[in-house]
C-alpha positions as CSV (number, residue, x, y, z in Angstrom):
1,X,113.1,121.4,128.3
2,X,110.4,118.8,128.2
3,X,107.8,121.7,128.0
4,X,109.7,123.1,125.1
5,X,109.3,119.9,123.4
6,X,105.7,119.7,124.0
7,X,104.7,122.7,122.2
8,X,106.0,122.0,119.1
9,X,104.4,118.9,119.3
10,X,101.3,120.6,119.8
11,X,102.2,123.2,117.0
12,X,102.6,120.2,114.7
13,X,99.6,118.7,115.7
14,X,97.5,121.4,114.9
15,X,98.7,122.4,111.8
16,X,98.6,119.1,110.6
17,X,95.1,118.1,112.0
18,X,93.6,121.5,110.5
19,X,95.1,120.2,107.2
20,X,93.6,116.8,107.2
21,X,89.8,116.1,106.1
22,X,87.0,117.3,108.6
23,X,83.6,115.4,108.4
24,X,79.9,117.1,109.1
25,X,77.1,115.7,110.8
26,X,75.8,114.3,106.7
27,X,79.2,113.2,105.8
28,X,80.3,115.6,103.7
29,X,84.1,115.9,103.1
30,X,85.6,119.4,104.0
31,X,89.0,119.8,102.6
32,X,91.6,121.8,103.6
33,X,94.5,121.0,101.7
34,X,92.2,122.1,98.2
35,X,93.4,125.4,98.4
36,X,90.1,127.1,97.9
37,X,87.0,128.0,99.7
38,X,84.3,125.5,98.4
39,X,81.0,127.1,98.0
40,X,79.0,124.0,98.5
41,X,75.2,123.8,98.1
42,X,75.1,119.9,96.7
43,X,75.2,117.1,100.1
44,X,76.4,113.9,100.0
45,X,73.0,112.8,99.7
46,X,71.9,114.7,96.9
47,X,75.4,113.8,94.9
48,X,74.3,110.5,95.0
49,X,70.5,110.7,94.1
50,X,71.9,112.8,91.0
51,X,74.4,110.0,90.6
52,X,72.2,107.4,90.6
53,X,69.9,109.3,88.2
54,X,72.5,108.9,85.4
55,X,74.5,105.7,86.2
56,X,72.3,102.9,87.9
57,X,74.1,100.3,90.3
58,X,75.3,99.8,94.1
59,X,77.1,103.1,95.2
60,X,80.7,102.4,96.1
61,X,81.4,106.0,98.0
62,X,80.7,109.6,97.4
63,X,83.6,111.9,97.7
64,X,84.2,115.3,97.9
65,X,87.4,115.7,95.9
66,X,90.2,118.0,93.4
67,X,89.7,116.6,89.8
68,X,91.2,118.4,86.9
69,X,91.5,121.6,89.3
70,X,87.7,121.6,89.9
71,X,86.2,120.8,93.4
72,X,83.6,118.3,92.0
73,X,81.9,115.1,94.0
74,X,82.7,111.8,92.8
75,X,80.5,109.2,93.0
76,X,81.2,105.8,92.3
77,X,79.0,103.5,91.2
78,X,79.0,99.5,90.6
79,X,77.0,98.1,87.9
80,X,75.8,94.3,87.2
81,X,78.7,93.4,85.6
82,X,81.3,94.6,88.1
83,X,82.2,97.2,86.6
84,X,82.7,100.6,88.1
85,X,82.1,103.9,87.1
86,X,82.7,107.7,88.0
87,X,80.1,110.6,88.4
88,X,81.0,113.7,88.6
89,X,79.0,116.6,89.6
90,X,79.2,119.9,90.6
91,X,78.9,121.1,94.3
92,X,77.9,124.4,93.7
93,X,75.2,123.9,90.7
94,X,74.3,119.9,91.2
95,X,74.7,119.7,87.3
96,X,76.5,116.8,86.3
97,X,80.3,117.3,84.7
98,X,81.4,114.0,83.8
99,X,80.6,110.0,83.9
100,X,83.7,107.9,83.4
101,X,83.4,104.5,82.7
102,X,85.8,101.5,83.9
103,X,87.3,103.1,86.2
104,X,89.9,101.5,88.4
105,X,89.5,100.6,92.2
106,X,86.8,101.0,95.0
């Protein structure tokens, strides 16, 4: 019985652990739970050169995220005045999608 009990705790661990965000040697955010296969060409590094490019400040994080059911990177960025805003840019083309101003939290 205790044997039976470890293998669906083992089942459960994997299928929640091949779920959960995987990380690459250059930090780049591979997510399973999007639902789709990300065709990524953009790193984190080069999200955040592009980032910088249109919004100057202190870089908060670079994200790999699901916005407005688009795969996009999210950069945040910290100005002089404490305020924070959003880059968005496309993985696939490095074009940028979106800047959003004042946004909310780090």
């Amino acid at each position: 019985m205790p044997i039976h009990r470890f293998s669906y705790i083992v089942a459960a661990g994997l299928a929640l652990g091949m779920a959960s965000p995987a990380f690459s040697e250059d930090g780049v955010i591979l997510l399973a739970q999007l639902g789709s296969n990300v065709e990524q060409r953009l790193t984190r590094d080069q999200a955040i050169a592009t980032a910088t490019k249109t919004k100057q400040g202190h870089v908060l994080k670079a994200t790999l995220e699901k916005r407005d059911n688009q795969v996009v990177w999210e950069v945040r960025i910290e100005d002089g005045n404490h305020s924070i805003s959003a880059v968005r840019i496309d993985p696939k083309s490095g074009n940028v999608i979106a800047t959003i101003d004042n946004v909310g939290g780090k």
